[in-house]
DRENKE-729130 format. One record per atom (N, C-alpha, C, O): atom name; residue number from 0; x, y, z. Coordinates in Angstrom, 1 decimal, decimal comma. Layout:
N
(CA NUM (X Y Z))
...
% end
This chain:
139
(N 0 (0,8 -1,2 0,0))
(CA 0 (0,0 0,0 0,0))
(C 0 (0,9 1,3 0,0))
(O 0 (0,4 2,3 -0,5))
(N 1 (2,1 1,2 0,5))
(CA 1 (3,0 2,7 0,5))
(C 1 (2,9 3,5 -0,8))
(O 1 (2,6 4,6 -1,0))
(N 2 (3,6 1,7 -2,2))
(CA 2 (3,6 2,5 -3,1))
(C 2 (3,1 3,2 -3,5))
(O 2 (3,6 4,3 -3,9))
(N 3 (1,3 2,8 -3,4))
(CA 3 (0,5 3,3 -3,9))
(C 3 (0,5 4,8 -3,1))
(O 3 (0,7 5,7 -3,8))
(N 4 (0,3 5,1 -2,0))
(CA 4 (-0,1 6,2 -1,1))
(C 4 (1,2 7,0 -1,8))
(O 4 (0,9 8,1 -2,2))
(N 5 (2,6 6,6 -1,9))
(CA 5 (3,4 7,4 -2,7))
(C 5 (3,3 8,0 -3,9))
(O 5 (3,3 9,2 -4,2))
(N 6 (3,2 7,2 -4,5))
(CA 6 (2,6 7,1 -6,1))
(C 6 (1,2 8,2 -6,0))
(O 6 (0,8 8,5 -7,1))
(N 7 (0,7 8,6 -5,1))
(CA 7 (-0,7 9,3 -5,6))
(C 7 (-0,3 10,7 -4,5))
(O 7 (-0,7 11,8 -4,8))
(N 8 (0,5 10,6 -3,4))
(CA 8 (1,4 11,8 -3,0))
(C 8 (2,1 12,8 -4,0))
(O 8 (2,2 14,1 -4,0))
(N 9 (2,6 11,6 -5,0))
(CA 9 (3,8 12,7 -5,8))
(C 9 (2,5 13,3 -6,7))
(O 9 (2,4 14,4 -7,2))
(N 10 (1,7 12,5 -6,8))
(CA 10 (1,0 13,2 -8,3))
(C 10 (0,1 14,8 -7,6))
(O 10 (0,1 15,8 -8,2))
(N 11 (-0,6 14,7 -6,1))
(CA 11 (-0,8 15,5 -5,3))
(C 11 (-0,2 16,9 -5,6))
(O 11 (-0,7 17,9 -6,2))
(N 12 (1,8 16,7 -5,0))
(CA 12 (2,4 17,3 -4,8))
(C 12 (2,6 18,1 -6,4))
(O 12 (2,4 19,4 -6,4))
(N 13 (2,8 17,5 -7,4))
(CA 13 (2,9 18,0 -9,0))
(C 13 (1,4 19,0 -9,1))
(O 13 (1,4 20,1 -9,4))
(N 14 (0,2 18,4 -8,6))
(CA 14 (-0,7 19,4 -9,4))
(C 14 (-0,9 20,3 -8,0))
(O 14 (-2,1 20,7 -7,8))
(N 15 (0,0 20,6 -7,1))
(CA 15 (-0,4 21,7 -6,5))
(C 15 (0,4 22,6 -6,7))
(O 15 (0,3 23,8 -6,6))
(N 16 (1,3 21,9 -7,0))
(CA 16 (3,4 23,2 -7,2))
(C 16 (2,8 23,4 -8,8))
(O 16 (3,3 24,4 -9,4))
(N 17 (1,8 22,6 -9,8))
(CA 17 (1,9 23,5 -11,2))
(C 17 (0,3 24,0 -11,4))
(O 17 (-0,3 23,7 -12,4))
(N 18 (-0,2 24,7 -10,5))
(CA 18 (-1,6 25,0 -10,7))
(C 18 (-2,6 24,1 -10,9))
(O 18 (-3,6 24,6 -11,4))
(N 19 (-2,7 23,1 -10,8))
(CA 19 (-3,6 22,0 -11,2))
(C 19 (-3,2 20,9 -12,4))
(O 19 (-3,8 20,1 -13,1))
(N 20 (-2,0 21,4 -12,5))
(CA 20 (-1,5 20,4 -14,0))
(C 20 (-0,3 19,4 -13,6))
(O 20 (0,6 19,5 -12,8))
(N 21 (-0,4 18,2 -14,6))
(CA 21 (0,2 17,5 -14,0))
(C 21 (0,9 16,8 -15,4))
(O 21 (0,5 17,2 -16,5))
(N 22 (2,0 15,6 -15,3))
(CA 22 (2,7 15,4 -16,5))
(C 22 (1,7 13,6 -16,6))
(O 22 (0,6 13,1 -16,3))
(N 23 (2,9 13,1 -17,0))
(CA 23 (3,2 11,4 -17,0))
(C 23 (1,3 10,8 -17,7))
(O 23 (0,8 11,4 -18,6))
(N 24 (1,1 10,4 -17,5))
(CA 24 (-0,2 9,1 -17,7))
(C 24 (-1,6 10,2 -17,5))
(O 24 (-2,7 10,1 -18,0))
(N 25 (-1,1 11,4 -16,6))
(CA 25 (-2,4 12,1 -16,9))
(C 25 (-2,4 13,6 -17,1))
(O 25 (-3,2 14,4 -16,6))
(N 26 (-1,0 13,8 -18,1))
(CA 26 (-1,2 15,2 -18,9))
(C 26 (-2,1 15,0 -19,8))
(O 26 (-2,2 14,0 -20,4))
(N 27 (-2,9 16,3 -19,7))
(CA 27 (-3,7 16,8 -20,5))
(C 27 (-4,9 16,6 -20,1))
(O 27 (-5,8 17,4 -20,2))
(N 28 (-4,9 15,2 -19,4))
(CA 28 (-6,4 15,0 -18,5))
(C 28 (-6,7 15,4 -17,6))
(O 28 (-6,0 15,7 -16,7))
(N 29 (-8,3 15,4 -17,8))
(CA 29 (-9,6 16,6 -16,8))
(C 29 (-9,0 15,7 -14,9))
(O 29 (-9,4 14,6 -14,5))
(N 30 (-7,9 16,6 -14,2))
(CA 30 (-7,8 15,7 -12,9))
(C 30 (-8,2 16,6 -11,5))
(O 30 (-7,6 17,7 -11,5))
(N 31 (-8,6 16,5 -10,8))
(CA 31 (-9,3 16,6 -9,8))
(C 31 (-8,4 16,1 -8,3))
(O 31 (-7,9 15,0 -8,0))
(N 32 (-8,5 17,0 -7,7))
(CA 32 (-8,2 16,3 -6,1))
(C 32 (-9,4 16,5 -5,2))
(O 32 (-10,1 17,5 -5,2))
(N 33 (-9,6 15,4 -4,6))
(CA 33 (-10,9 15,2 -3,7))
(C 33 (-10,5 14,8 -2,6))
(O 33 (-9,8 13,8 -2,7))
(N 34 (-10,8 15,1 -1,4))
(CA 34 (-10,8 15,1 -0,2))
(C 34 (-12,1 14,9 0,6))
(O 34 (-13,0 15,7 0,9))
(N 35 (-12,0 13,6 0,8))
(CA 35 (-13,1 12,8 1,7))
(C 35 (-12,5 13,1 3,2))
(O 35 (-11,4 13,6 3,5))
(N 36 (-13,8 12,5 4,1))
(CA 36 (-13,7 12,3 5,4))
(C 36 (-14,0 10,6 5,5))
(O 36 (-15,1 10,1 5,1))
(N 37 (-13,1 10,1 5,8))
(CA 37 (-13,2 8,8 6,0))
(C 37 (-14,0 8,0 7,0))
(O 37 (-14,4 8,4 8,1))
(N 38 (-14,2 7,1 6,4))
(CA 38 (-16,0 6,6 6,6))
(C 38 (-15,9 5,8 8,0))
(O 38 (-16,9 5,7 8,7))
(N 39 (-14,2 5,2 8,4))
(CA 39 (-14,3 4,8 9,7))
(C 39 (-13,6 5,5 10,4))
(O 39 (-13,9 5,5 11,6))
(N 40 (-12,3 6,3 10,1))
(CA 40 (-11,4 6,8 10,8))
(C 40 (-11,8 8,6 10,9))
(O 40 (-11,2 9,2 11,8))
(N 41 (-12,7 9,4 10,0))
(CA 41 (-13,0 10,2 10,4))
(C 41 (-11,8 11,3 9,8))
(O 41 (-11,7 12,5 10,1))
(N 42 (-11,0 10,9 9,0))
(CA 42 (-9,1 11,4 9,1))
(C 42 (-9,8 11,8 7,5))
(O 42 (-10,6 11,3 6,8))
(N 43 (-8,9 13,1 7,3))
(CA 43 (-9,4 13,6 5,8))
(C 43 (-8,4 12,5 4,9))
(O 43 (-7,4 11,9 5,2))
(N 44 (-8,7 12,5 4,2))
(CA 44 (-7,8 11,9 2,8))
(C 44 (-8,0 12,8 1,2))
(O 44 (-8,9 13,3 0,6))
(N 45 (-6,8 12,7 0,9))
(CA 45 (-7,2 13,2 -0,3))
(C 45 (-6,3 12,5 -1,5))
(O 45 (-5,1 12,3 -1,5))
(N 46 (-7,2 12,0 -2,4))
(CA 46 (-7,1 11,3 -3,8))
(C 46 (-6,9 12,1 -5,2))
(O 46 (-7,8 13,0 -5,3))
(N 47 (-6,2 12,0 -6,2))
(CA 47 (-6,4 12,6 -7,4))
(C 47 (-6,9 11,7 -8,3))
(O 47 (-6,5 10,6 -8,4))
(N 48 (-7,8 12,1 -9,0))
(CA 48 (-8,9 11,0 -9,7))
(C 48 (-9,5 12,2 -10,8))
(O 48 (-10,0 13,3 -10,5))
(N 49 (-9,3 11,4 -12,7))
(CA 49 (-9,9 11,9 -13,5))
(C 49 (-11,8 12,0 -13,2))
(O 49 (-12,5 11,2 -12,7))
(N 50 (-12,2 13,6 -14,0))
(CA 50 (-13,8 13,2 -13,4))
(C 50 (-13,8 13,9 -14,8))
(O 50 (-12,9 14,1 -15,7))
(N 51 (-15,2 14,1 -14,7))
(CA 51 (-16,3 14,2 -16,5))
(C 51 (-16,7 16,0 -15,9))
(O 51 (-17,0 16,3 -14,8))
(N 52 (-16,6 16,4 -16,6))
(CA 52 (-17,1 18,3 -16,4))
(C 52 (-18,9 18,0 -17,0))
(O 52 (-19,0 17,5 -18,1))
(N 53 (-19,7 18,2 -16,6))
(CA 53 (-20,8 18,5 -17,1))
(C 53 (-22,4 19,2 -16,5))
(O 53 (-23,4 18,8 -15,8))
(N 54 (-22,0 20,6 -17,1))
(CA 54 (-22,8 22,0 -16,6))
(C 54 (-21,9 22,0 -15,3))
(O 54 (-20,7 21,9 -15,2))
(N 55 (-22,6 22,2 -14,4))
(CA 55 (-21,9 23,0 -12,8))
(C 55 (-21,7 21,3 -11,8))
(O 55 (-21,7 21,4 -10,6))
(N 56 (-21,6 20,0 -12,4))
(CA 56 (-21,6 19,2 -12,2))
(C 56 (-20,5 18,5 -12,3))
(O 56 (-20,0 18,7 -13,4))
(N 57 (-19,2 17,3 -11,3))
(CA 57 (-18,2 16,8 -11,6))
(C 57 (-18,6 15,4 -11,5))
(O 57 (-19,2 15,0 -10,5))
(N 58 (-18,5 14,7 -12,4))
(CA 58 (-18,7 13,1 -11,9))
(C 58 (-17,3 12,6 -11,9))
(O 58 (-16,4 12,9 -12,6))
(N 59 (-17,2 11,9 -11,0))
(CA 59 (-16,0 10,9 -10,7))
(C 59 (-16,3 9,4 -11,1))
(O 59 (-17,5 8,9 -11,1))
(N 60 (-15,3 8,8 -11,3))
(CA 60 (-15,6 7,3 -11,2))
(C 60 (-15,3 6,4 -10,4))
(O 60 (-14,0 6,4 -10,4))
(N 61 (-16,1 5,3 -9,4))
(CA 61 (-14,9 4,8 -8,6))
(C 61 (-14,1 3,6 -9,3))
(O 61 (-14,1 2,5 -8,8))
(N 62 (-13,6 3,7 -10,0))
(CA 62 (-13,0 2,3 -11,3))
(C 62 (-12,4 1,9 -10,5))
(O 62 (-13,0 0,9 -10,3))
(N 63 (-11,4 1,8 -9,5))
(CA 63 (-10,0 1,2 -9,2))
(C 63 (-9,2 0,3 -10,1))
(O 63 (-8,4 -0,7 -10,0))
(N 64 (-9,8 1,3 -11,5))
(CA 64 (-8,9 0,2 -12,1))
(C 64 (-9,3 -1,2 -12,7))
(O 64 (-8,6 -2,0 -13,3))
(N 65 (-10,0 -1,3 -12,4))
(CA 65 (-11,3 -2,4 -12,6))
(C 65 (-11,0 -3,9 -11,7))
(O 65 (-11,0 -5,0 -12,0))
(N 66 (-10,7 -3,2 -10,5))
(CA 66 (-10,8 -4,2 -8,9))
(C 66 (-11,9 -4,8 -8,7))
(O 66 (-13,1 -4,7 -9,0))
(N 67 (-11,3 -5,6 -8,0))
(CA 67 (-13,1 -6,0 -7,7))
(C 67 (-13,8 -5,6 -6,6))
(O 67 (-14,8 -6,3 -6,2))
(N 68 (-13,3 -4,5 -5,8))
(CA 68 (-14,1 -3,4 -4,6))
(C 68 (-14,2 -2,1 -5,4))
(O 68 (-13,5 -1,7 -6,4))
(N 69 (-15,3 -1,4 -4,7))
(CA 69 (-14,7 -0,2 -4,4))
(C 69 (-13,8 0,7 -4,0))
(O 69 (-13,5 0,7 -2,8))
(N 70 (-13,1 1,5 -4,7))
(CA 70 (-12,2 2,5 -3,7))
(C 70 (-12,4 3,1 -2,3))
(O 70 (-13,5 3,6 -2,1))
(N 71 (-11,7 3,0 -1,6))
(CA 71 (-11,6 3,8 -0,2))
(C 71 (-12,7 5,0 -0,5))
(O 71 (-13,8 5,2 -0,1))
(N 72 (-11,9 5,8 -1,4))
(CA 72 (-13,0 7,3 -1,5))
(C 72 (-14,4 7,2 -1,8))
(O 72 (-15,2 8,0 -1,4))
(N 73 (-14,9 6,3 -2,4))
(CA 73 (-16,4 5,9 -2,6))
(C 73 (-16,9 5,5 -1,4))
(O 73 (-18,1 6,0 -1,4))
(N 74 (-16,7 4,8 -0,3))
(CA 74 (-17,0 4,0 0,7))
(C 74 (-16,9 5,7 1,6))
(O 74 (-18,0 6,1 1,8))
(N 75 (-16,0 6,6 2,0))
(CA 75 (-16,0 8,0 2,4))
(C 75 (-17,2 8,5 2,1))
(O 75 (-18,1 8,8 2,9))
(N 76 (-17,4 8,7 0,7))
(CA 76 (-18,5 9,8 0,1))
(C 76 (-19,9 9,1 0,2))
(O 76 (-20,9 9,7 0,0))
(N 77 (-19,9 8,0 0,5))
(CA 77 (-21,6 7,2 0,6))
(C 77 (-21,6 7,9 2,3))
(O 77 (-22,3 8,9 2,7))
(N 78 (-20,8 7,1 3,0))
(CA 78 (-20,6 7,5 4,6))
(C 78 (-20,9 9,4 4,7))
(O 78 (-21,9 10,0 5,1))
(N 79 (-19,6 10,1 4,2))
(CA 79 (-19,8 11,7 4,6))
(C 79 (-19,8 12,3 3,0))
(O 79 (-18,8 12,6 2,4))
(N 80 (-21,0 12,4 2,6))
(CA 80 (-21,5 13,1 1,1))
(C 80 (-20,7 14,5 1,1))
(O 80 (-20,4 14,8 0,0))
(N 81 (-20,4 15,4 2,0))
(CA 81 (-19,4 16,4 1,5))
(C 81 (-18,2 16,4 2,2))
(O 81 (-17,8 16,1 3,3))
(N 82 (-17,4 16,7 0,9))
(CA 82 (-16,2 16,8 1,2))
(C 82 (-15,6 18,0 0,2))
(O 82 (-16,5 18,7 -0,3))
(N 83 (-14,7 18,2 -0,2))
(CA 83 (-14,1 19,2 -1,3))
(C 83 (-13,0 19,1 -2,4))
(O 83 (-12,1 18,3 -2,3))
(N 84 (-13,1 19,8 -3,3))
(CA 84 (-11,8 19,7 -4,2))
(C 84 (-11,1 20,5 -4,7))
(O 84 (-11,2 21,7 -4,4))
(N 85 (-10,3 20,1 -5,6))
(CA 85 (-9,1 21,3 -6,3))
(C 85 (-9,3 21,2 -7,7))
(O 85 (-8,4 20,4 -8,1))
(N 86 (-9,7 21,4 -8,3))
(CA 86 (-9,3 21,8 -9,8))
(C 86 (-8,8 23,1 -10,4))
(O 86 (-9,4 24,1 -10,5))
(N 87 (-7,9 22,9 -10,8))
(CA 87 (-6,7 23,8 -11,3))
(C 87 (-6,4 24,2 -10,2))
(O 87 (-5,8 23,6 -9,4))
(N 88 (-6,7 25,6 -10,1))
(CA 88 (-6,3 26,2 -8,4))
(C 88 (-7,4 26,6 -7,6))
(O 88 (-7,3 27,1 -6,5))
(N 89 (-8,4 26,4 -8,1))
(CA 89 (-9,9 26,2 -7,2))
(C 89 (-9,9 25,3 -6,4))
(O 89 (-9,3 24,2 -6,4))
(N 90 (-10,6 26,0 -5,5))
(CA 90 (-10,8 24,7 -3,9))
(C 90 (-12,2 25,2 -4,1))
(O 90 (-12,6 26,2 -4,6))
(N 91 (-12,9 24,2 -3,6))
(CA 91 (-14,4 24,3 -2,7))
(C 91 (-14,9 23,2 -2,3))
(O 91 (-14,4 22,2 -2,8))
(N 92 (-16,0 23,2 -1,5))
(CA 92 (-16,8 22,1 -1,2))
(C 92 (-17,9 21,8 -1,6))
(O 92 (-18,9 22,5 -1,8))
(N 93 (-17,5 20,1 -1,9))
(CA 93 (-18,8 19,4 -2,7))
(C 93 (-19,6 19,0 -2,1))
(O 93 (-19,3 18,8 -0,9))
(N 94 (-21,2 18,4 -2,7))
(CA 94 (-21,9 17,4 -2,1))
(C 94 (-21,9 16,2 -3,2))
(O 94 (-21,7 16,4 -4,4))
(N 95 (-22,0 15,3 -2,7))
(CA 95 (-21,5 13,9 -3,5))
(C 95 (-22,7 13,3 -3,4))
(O 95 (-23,2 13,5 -2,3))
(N 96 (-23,5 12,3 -4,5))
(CA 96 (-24,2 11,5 -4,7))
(C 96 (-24,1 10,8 -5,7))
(O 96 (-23,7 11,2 -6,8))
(N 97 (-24,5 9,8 -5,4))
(CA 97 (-24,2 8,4 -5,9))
(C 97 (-25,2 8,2 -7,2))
(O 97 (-26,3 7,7 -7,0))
(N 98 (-24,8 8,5 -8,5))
(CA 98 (-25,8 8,7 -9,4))
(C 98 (-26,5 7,0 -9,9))
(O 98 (-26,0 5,8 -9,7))
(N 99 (-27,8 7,3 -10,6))
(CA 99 (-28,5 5,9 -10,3))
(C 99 (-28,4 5,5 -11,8))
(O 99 (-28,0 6,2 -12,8))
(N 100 (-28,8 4,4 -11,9))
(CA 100 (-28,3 3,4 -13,1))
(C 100 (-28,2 4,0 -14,1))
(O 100 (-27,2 3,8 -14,8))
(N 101 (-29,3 4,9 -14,7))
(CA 101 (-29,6 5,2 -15,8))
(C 101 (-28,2 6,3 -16,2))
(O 101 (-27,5 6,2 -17,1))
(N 102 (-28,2 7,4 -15,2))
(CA 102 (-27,1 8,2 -15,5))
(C 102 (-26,1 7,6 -15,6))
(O 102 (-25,4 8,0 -16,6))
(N 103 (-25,5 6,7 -14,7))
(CA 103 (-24,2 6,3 -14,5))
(C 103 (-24,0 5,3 -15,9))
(O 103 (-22,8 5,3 -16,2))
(N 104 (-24,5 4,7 -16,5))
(CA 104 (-24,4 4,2 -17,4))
(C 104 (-24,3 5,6 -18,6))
(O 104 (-23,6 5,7 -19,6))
(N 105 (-24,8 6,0 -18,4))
(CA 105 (-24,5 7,4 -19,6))
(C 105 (-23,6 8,2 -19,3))
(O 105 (-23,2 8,7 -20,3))
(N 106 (-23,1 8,7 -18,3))
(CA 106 (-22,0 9,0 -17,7))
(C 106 (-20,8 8,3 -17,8))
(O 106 (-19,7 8,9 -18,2))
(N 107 (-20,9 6,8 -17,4))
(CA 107 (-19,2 6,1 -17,8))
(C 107 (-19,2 5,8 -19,4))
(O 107 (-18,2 5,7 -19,9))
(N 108 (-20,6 5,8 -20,1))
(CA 108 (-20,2 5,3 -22,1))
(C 108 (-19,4 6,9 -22,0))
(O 108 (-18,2 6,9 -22,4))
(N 109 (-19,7 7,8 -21,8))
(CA 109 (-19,0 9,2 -22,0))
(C 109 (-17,2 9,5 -21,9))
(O 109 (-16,4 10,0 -22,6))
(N 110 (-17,1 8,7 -20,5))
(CA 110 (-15,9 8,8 -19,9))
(C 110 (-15,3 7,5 -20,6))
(O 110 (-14,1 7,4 -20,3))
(N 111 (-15,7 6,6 -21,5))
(CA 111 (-15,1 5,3 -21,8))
(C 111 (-14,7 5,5 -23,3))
(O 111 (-13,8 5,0 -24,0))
(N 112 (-15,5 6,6 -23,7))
(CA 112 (-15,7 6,8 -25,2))
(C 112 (-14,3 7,8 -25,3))
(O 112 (-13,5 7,6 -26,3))
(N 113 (-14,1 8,7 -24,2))
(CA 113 (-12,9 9,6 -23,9))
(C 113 (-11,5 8,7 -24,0))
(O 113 (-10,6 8,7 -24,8))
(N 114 (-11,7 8,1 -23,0))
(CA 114 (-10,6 7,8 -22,4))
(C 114 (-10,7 6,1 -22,4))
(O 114 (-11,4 5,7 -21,5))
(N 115 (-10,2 5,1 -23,3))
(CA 115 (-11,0 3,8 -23,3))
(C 115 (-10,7 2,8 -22,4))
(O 115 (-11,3 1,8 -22,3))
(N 116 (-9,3 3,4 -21,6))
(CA 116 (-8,9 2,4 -20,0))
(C 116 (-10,1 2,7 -19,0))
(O 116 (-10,0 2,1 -18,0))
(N 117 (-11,1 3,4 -19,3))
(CA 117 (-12,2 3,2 -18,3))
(C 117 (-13,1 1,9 -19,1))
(O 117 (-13,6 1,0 -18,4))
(N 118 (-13,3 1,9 -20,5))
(CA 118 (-13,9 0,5 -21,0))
(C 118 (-13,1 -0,8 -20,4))
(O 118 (-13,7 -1,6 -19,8))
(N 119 (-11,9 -0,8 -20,5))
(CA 119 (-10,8 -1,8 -19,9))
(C 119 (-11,1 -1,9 -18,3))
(O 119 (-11,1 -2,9 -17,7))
(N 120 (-11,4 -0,8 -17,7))
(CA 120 (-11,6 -1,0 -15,9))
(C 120 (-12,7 -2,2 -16,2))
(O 120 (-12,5 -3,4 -15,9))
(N 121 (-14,3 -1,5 -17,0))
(CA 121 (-15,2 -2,0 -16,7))
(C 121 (-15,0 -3,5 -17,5))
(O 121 (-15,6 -4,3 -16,7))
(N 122 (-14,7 -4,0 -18,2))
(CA 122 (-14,3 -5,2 -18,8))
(C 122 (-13,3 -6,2 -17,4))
(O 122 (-13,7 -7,3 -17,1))
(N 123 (-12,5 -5,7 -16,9))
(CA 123 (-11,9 -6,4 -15,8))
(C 123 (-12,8 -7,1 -14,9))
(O 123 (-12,6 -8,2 -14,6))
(N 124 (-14,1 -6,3 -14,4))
(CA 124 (-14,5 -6,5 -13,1))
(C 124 (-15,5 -6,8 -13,5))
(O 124 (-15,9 -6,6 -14,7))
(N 125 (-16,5 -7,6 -12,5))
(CA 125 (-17,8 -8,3 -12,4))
(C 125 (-18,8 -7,2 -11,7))
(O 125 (-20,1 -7,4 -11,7))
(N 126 (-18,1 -6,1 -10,9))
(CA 126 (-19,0 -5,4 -10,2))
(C 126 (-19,3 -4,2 -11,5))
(O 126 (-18,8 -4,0 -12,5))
(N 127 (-20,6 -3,4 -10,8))
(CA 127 (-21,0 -1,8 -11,8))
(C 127 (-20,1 -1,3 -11,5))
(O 127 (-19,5 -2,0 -10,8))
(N 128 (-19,3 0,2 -11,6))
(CA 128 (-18,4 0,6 -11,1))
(C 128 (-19,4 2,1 -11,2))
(O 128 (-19,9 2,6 -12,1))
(N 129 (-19,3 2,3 -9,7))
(CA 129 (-20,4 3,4 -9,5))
(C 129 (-19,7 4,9 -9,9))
(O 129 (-18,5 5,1 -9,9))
(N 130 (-20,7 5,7 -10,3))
(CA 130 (-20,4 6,8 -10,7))
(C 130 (-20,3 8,5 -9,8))
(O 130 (-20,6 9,3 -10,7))
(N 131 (-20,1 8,9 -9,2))
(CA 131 (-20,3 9,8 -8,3))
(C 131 (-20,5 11,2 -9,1))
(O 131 (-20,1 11,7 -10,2))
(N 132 (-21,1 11,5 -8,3))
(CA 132 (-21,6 13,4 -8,9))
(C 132 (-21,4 14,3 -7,5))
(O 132 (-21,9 14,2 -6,4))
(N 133 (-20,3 15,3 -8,1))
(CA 133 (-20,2 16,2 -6,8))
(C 133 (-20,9 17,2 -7,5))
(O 133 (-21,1 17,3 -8,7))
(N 134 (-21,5 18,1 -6,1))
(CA 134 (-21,9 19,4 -6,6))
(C 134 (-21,3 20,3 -5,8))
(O 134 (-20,9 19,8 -4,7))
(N 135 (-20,9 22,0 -6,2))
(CA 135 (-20,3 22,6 -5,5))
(C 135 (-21,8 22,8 -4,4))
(O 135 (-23,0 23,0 -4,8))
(N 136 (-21,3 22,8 -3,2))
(CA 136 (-21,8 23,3 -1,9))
(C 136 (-22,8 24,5 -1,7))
(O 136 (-22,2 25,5 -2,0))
(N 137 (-23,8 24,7 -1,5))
(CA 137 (-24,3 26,2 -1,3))
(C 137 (-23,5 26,7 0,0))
(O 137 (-23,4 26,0 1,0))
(N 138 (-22,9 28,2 -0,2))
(CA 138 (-22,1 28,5 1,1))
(C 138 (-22,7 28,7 2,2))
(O 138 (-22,1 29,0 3,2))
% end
């Protein structure tokens, strides 16, 4: 698990020192930092994870890649629905819900059609791989 927590630190550390931009596997792509409140520990975390822009809306995906769980941050955002994020050099806080079949299937053909390692997640795994929609917060 270090690697990984390393591996998703340095990418952190890049899109905060270049305004929200980052190089390697996810230059050019739409990326996001999101910071959950953790569903048993209560401890913030924060994840960088490509999402879908659409209207005043972010969907995220929980792919892991096409694991056969859920990610840590999906199991957070079911538990504590707001939490917040960074894109480019914007911060604010979101409300997260868990979009229902009909969208999320039109939401991931979008993201799969983009980017086709999300077709590849969903081909790996036997589970749906749920869709998340943040909305920015009313203040």
């Amino acid at each position: 698990m270090t690697d990984y927590n390393d591996w998703n630190q340095k990418i952190i550390d890049e899109f905060r020192s270049a305004g929200g931009k980052v190089g390697g596997q996810f230059a050019g792509a739409p990326l996001l930092l999101l910071t959950s409140t953790g569903a048993k520990t209560a401890k913030l975390h924060t994840t960088p994870m490509m999402y879908l822009a659409e209207g005043d809306r972010l969907a995220v995906f929980a792919s892991k890649a096409g694991a056969p769980t859920n990610p840590d941050w999906y199991h957070n955002l079911v538990a504590h629905p707001r939490a917040s994020v960074e894109v480019g050099t914007d911060t604010f806080e979101v409300d997260a819900e868990v979009a229902g079949r009909a969208e999320r299937d039109r939401l991931y053909a979008i993201q799969a059609e983009r980017y086709p390692g999300f077709a590849e997640y969903e081909n790996k795994t036997e589970r749906v791989i749920p869709v998340v929609i943040l909305r920015r917060a009313a203040p």
